[in-house]
C-alpha positions, 0 to 999 in steps of 0.5 A: 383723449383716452383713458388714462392719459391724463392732462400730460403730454409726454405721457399722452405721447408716449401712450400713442407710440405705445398704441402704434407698437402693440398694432404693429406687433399683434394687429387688432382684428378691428380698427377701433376709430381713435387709437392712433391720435389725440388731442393735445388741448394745451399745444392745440395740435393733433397728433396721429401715429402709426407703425407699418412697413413702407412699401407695404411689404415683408422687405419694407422699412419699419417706421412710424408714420406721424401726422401734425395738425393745429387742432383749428386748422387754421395754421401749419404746426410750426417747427418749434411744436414739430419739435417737441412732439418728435422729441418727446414721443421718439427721443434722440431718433427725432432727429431721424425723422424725415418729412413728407410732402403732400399732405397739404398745407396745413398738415405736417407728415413724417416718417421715423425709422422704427429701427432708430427708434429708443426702447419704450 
């Protein structure tokens, strides 16, 4: 967890996708490890979130990279713990929100759209 954020999880959350637009925005000349995820003890989950062009280019699409994993790694987050976590940290864009694969069977990767994305 970071400073500041408190027992909260919207506003963990909210933090997180914070961290992701001011890096996108004004790139930090060192990455400082953490930054982009936290720990939410009362879900058990991990959350990582990033904002890049995918493909890693200037005519790439701007979206948030988010990475779901049970704190144990003992089992996949479900859908219903996907859910909340998109919905708070990305409100009605969480329904933009595309899956990926490969990130092995007990991780969950998405991307959402940083144009859909609500204002902060």
């Amino acid at each position: 967890m970071h400073e500041g954020d408190g027992h909260d999880t919207a506003a963990q959350l909210r933090r997180l996708r914070e961290r992701a637009d001011e890096d996108f925005d004004s790139p930090p000349g060192i990455k400082l490890p953490g930054r982009h995820q936290i720990d939410l003890a009362e879900l058990g989950l991990r959350v990582a979130v990033t904002r890049a062009r995918y493909p890693n280019r200037d005519d790439g699409v701007d979206q948030y990279a988010v990475t779901l994993t049970r704190s144990g790694l003992d089992q996949r987050p479900a859908d219903s713990e996907v859910s909340l976590v998109l919905e708070t940290a990305f409100g009605a864009s969480a329904g933009d929100a595309v899956e990926r694969t490969g990130g092995g069977p007990l991780v969950r990767m998405f991307r959402v759209p940083a144009a859909a994305a609500q204002p902060r």
